[in-house]
C-alpha positions as CSV (number, residue, x, y, z in Angstrom):
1,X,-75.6,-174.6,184.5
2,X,-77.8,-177.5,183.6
3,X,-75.7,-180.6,185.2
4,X,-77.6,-183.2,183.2
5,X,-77.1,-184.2,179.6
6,X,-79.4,-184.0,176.7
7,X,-79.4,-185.4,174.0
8,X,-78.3,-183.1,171.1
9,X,-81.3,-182.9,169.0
10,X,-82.6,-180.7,171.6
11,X,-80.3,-178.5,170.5
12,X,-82.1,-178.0,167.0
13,X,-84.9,-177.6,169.1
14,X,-84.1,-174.9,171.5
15,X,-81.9,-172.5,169.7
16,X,-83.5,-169.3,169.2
17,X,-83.0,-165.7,168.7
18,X,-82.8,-164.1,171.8
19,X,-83.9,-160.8,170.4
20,X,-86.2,-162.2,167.6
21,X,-84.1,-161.0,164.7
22,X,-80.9,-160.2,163.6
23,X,-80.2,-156.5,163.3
24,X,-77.1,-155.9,160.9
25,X,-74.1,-155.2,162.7
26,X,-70.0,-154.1,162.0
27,X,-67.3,-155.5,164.6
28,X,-63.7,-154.6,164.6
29,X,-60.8,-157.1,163.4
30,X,-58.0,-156.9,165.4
31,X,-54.6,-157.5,163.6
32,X,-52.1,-159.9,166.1
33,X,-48.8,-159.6,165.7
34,X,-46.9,-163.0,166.6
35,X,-43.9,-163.4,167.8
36,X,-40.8,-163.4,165.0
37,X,-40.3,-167.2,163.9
38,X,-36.9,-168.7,162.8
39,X,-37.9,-171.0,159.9
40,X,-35.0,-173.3,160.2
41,X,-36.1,-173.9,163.7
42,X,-37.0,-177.7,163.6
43,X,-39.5,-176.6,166.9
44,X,-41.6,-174.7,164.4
45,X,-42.6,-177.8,162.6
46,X,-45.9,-178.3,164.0
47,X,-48.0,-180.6,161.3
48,X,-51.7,-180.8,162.2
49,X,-53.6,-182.9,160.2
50,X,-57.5,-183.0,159.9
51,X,-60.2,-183.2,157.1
52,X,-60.2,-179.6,158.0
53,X,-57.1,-178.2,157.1
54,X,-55.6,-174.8,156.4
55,X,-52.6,-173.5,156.3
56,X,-51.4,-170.2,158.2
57,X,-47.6,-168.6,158.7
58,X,-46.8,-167.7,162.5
59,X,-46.4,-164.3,161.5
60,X,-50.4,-162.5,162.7
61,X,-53.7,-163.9,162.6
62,X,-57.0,-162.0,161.9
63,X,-59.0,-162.5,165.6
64,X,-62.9,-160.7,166.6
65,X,-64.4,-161.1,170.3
66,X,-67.0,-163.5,170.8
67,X,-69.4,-164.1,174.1
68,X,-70.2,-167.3,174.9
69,X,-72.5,-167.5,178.3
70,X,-71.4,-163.6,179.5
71,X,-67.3,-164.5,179.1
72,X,-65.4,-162.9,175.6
73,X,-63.0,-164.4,174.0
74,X,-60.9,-163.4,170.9
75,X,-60.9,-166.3,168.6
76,X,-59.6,-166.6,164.7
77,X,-61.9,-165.3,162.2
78,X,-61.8,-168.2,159.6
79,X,-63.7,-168.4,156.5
80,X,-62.0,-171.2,155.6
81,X,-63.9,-174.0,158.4
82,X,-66.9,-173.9,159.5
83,X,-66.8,-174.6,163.2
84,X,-66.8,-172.5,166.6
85,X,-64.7,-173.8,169.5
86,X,-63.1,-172.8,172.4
87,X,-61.0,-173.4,175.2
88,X,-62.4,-175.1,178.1
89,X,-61.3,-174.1,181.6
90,X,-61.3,-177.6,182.4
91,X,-58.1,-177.6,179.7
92,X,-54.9,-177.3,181.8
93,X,-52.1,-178.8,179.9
94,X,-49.2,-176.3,178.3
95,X,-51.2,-175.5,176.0
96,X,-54.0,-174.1,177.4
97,X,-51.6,-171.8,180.4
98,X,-51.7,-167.9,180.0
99,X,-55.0,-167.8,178.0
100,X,-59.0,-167.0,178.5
101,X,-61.0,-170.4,178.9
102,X,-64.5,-171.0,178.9
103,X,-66.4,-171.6,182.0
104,X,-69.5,-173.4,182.3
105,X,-72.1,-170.8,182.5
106,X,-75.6,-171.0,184.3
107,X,-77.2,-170.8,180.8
108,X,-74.9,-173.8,179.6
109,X,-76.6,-177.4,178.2
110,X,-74.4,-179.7,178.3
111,X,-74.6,-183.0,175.7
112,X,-73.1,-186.4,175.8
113,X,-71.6,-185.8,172.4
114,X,-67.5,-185.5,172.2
115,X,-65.9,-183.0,169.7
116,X,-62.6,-184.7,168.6
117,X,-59.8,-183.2,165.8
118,X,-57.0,-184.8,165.9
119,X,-53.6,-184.0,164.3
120,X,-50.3,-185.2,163.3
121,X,-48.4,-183.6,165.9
122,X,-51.5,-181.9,168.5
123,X,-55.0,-182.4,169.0
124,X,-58.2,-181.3,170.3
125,X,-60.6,-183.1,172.4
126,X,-64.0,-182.2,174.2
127,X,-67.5,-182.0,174.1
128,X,-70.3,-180.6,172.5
129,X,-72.1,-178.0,174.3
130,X,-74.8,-175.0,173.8
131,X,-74.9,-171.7,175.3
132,X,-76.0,-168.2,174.7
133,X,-73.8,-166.6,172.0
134,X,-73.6,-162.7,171.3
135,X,-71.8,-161.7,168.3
136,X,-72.2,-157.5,167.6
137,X,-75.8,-157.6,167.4
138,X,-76.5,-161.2,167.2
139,X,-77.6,-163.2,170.5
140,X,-78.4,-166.8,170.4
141,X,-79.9,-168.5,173.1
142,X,-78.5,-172.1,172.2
143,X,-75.6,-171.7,170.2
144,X,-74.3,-175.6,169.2
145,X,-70.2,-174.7,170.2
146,X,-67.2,-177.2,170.9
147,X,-65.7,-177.4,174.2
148,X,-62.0,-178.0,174.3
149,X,-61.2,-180.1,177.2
150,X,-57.4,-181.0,176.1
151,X,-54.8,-179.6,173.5
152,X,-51.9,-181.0,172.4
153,X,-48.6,-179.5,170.0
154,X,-51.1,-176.6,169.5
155,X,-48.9,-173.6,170.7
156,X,-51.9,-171.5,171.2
157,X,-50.2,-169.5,174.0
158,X,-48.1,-167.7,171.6
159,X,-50.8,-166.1,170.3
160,X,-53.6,-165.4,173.1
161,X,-56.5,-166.7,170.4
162,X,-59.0,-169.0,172.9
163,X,-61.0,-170.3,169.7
164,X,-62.1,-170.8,166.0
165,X,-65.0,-169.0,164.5
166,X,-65.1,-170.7,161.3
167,X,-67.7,-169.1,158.8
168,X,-67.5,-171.6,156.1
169,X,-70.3,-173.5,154.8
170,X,-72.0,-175.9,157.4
171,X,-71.3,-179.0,154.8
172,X,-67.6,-179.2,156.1
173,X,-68.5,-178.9,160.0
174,X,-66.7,-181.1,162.6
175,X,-69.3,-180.5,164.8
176,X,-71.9,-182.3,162.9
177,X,-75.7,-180.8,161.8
178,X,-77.0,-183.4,163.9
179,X,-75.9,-181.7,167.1
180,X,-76.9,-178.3,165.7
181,X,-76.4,-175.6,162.8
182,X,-73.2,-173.6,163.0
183,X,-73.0,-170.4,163.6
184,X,-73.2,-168.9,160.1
185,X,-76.1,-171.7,159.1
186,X,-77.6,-169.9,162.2
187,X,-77.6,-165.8,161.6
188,X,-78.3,-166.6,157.4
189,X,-81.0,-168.2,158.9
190,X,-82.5,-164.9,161.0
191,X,-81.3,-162.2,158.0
192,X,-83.7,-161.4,155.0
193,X,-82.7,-161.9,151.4
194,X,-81.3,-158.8,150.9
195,X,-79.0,-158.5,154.4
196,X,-78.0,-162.3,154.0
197,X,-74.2,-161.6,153.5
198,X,-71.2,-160.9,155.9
199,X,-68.3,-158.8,154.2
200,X,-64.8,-158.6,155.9
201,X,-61.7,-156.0,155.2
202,X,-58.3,-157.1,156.2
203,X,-55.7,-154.4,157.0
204,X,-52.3,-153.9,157.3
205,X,-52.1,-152.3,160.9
206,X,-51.5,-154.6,164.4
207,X,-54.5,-154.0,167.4
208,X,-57.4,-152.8,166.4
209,X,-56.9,-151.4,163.1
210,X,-59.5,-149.3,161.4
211,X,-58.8,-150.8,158.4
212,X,-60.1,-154.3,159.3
213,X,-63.5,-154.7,159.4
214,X,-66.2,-157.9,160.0
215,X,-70.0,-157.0,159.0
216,X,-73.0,-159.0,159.2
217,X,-75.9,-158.4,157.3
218,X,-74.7,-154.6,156.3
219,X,-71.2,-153.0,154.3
220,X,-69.0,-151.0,156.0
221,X,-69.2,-147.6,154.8
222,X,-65.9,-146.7,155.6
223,X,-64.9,-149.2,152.1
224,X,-68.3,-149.0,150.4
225,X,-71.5,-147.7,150.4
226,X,-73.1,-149.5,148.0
227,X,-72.5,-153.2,145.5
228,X,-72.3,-150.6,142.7
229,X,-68.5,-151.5,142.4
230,X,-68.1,-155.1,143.5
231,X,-67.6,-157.2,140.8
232,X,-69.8,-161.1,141.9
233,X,-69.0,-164.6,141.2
234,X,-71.1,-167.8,142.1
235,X,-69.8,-170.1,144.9
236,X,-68.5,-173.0,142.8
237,X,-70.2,-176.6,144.3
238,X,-68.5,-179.5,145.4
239,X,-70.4,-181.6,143.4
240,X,-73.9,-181.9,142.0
241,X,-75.6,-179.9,145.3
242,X,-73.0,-179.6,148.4
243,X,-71.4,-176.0,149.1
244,X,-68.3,-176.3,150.9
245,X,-66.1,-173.3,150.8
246,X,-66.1,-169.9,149.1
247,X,-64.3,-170.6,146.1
248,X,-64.4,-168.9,142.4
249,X,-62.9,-169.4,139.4
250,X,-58.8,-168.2,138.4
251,X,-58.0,-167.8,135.3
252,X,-54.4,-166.2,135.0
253,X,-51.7,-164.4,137.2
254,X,-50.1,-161.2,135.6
255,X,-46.9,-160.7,136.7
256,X,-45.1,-157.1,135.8
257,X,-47.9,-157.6,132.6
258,X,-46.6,-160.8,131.2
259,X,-49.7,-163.3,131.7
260,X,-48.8,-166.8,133.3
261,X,-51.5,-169.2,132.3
262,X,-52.4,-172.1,135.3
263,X,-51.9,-175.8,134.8
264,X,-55.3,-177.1,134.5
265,X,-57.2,-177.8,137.8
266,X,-57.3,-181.5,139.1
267,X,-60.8,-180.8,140.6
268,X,-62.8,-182.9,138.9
269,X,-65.2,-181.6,135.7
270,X,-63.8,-178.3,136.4
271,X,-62.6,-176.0,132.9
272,X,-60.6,-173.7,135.2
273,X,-58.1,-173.2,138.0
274,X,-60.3,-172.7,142.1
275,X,-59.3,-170.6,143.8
276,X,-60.3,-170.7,147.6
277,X,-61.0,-167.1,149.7
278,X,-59.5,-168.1,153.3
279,X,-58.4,-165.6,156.1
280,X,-57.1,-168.4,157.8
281,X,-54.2,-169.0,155.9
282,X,-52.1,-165.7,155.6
283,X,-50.2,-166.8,152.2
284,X,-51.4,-167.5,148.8
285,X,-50.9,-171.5,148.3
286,X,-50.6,-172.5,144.8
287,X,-49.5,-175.9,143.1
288,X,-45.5,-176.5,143.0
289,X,-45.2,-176.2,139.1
290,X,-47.4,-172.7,138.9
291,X,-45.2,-171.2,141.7
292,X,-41.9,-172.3,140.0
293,X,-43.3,-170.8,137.0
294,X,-44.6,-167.4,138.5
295,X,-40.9,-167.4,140.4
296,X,-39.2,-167.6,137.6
297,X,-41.3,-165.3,135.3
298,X,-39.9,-162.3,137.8
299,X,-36.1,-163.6,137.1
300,X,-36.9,-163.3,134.1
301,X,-35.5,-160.0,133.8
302,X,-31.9,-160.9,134.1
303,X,-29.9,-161.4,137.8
304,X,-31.4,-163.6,140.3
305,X,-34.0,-161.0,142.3
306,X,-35.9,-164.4,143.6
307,X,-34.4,-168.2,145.1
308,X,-35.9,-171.1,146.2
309,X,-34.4,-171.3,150.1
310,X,-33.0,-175.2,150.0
311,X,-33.1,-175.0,153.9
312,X,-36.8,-173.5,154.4
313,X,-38.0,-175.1,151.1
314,X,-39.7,-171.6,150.4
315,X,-39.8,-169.0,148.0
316,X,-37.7,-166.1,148.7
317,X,-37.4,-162.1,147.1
318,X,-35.0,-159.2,147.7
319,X,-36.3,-157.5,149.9
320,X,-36.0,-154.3,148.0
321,X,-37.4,-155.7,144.3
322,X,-40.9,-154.2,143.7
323,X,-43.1,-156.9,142.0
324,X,-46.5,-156.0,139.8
325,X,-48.5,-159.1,140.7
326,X,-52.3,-159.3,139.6
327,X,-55.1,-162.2,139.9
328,X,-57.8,-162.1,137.1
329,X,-60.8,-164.2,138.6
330,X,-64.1,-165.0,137.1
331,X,-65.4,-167.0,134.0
332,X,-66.5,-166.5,130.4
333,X,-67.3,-162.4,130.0
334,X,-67.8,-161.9,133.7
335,X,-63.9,-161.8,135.0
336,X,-62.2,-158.8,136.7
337,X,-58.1,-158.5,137.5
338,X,-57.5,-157.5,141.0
339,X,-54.0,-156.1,142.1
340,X,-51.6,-157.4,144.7
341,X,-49.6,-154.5,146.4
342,X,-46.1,-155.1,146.1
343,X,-45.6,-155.7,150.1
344,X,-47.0,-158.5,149.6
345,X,-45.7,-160.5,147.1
346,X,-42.1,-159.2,148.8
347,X,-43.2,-159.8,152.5
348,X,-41.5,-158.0,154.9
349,X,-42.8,-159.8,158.1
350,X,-40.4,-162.5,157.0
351,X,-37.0,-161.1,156.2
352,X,-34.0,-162.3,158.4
353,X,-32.2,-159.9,158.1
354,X,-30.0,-161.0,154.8
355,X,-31.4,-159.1,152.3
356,X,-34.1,-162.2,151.2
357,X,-37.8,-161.7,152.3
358,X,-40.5,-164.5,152.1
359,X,-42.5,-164.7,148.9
360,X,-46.3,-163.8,149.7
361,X,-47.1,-166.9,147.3
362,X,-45.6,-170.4,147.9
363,X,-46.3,-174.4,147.0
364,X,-48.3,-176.9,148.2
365,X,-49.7,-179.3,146.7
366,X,-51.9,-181.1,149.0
367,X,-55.2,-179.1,148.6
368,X,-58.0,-180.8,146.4
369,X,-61.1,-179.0,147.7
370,X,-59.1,-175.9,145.1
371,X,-56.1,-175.4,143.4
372,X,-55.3,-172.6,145.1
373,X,-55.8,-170.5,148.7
374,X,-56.2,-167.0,148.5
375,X,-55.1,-165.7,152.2
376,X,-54.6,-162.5,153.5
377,X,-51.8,-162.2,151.3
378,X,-54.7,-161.5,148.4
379,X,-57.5,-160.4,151.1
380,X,-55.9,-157.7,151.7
381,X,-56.1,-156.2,148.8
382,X,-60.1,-156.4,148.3
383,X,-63.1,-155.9,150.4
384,X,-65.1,-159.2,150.2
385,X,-68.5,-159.7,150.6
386,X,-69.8,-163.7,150.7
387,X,-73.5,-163.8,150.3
388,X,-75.8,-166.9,150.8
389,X,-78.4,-168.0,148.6
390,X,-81.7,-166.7,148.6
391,X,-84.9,-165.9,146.4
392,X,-82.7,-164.5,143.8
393,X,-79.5,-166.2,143.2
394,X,-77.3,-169.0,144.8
395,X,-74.3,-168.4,147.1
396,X,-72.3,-165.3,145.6
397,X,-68.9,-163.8,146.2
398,X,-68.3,-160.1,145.9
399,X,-65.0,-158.6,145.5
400,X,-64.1,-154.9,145.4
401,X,-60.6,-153.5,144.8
402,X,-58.8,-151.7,147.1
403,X,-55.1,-151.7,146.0
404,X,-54.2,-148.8,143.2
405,X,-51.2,-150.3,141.0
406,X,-49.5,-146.7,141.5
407,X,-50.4,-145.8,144.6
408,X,-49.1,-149.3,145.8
409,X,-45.9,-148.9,143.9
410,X,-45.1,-145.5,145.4
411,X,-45.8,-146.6,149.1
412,X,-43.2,-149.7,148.2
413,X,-40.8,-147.6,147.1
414,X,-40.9,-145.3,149.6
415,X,-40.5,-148.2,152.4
416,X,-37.7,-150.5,150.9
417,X,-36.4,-148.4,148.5
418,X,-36.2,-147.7,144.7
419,X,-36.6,-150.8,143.0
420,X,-36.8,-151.7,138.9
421,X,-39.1,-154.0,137.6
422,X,-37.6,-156.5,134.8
423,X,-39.0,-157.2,131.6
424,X,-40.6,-160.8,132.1
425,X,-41.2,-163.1,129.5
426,X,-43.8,-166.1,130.3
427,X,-43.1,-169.4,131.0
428,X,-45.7,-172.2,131.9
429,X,-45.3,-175.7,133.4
430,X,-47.5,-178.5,133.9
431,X,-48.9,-180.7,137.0
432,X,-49.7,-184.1,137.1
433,X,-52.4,-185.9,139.6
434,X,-49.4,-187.5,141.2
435,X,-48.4,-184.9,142.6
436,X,-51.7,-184.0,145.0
437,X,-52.0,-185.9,148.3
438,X,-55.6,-187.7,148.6
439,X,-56.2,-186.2,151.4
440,X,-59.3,-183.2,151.6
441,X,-57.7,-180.3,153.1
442,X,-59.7,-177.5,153.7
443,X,-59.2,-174.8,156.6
444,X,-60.0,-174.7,160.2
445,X,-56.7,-172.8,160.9
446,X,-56.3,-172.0,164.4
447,X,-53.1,-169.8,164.1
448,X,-51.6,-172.6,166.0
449,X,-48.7,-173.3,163.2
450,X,-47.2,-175.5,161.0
451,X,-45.1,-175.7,157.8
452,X,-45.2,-174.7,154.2
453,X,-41.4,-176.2,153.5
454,X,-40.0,-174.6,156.9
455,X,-42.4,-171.5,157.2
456,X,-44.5,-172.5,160.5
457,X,-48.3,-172.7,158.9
458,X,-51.4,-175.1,160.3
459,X,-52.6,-178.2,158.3
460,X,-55.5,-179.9,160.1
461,X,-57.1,-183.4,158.8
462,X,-60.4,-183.2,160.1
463,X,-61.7,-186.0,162.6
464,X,-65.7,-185.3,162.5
465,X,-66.4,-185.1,166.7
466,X,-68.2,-188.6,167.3
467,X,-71.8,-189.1,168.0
């Protein structure tokens, strides 16, 4: 370990490719399974606030293994931020017991830049260091990282994840470019124009499930062998150059085939709804008027089949009612529908034993980088490739289906039950700008928890680290 500090330009300098390129690789996903949360629990209320902010239920997170100077860590694969931190061994408050820290390595530079995020209830506090980082086939010599000296109101412990490997775009980094590029800036940079892409599969089992998938530079062939199939949308900016997160356009939600048409979006200049692709949150996050609306769209039928919870201030279903949900995304002639399985839109992981299960899609309306989140909830259901720009074309997003209506119905069925859909008629509700917090909130969920209503999610209100 080098004992001294540099200064972190040196980092930009140094970082290299320990094996001169990057060879495409595929890495499992592993599925955790947290422990079951009561949402009335006022000890689930964990607000964390940053300018990078996502929001994720206590229920699983999405985690890879990472190596950072020979020791491997599981941290939370998170399209949603762009940052990769993790726990310092010199952490050793609560929050920090009973998991993997990070111990300076011989190969370790140290800086005299802190990394800082602080929240509304928890924080994060360290330094900004640079080590050699291996990642399936990619191995980095000087890897810009953060080094969490102290948590606080974090929780991390009840879910074993030592770290964030954020794989959004490096414009909304904590860790700023100044100290060095992040770790997706970095393996773009080593991948030709036809390999520069990562695709990830999210799947339904807990452990290592062969139906979660994270690729770099190559698909996996167990979902596709080919882009024949994918239907591609352009990044949308955030302004007149900036990328910030992978977002597209939504244009309508069919729900048991009655269309409900979006309020219009309050991102500025923009003709339709954003949606933004996160597998750090693990709902779908829409604004409060839309969800009342799609909510009551599937009571439509007659008989109340779905309630807003007064005490949880979340959506809830019976458990046993089978839901056709469907998201249309895309502009002009290029849009394509992609199907929700019923499980979840009637999400099982949250029943308490009542009858009532949590609705995959809830409100918030304090997200103005989009309108909406697509999480796991919706990532599910595709296999998503997110491509950055090259000779060809700008930053892309490819989606390819992997829910059949039927099929999905069936499986439902046979899990909770017969179930009949009702006939839904539409109904459509505005939003006004009142409504939407000024605060930027973006993801950089660390499956620490905090609330949507009650439900224990993760906001964080990014604090970039100081120079």
């Amino acid at each position: 370990m080098f004992n001294f500090m540099f200064p972190t330009l040196f980092f930009l300098l140094i970082s290299t490719l320990a094996q001169g390129q990057l060879d495409p690789f595929t890495i499992p996903i592993h599925r955790v399974e947290r422990p079951h949360v009561n949402l009335a629990s006022p000890s689930t209320s964990h607000v964390l606030g940053s300018q990078i902010s996502v929001i994720n239920s206590r229920q699983f997170i999405y985690e890879v293994y990472i190596t950072i100077g020979e020791q491997t860590f599981p941290v939370l694969l998170d399209t949603g931020s762009s940052d990769l931190w993790i726990l310092s061994g010199s952490c050793t408050n609560d929050d920090c017991k009973m998991i993997s820290t990070y111990r300076p390595s011989s190969t370790v530079i140290l800086s005299d830049t802190s990394f800082e995020v602080d929240y509304i209830r928890g924080s994060v506090t360290g330094s900004v260091a640079c080590d050699t980082v291996i990642l399936g086939s990619y191995e980095l010599s000087c890897q810009v990282f953060g080094m969490a000296n102290q948590t606080t109101g974090l929780n991390l412990a009840s879910n074993g994840n030592a770290g964030i490997l954020g794989m959004a775009f490096p414009s909304v980094a904590a860790i700023r470019s100044s100290n060095g590029a992040t770790m997706l800036a970095n393996m773009f940079n080593y991948l030709d124009d036809t390999s520069r892409f990562f695709a990830v599969k999210l799947g339904r089992q807990s452990g290592s499930d062969p139906t979660s998938s994270f690729s770099v530079g190559k698909l996996d062939s167990n979902f596709a062998h080919d882009f024949s199939d994918f239907f591609f949308s352009p990044v949308l900016k955030a302004g007149a150059d900036a990328y910030d997160f992978w977002k597209l356009p939504l244009q309508y939600i069919t729900i048991n085939s009655t269309i409900l048409r979006l309020s219009p979006s309050l991102i500025r200049d923009s003709p339709d709804a954003i949606a933004v692709m996160d597998t750090g949150t693990t709902l779908i996050l829409g604004p409060s008027a839309d969800v009342t609306a799609f909510w009551k769209t599937v009571n439509s039928g007659g008989g109340e089949v779905a309630r807003k919870n007064a005490a949880t201030d979340t959506w809830e279903i019976k458990c046993e009612k089978a839901v056709s949900v469907a998201f249309t995304l895309g502009d002009g002639a290029n849009m394509k529908e992609f199907p929700i399985h019923p499980e979840d839109i009637n999400w099982a992981a949250g029943g308490d034993g009542t009858g009532w299960c949590v609705g995959g899609v809830q409100a918030n309306d304090k997200v103005n980088s989009g309108d909406w989140l697509l999480g796991d909830i919706f990532l599910r259901n595709v296999y998503a490739s997110h491509h950055g720009d090259n000779s060809t074309h700008p930053p892309m997003i490819g989606l390819r289906s992997m829910t059949d209506t039927n099929r999905a119905l069936d499986e439902f069925r046979k899990n909770r039950g017969p179930d009949l859909s009702p006939v839904s008629t539409i109904e459509t509700q505005g939003r006004s700008a009142a409504s939407m917090h000024s605060t930027l909130i973006y993801s950089a969920s660390s499956g620490c928890g905090f609330v949507v209503g009650m439900i224990s999610t993760l906001v964080f209100r990014a604090i970039h680290g100081k120079p």
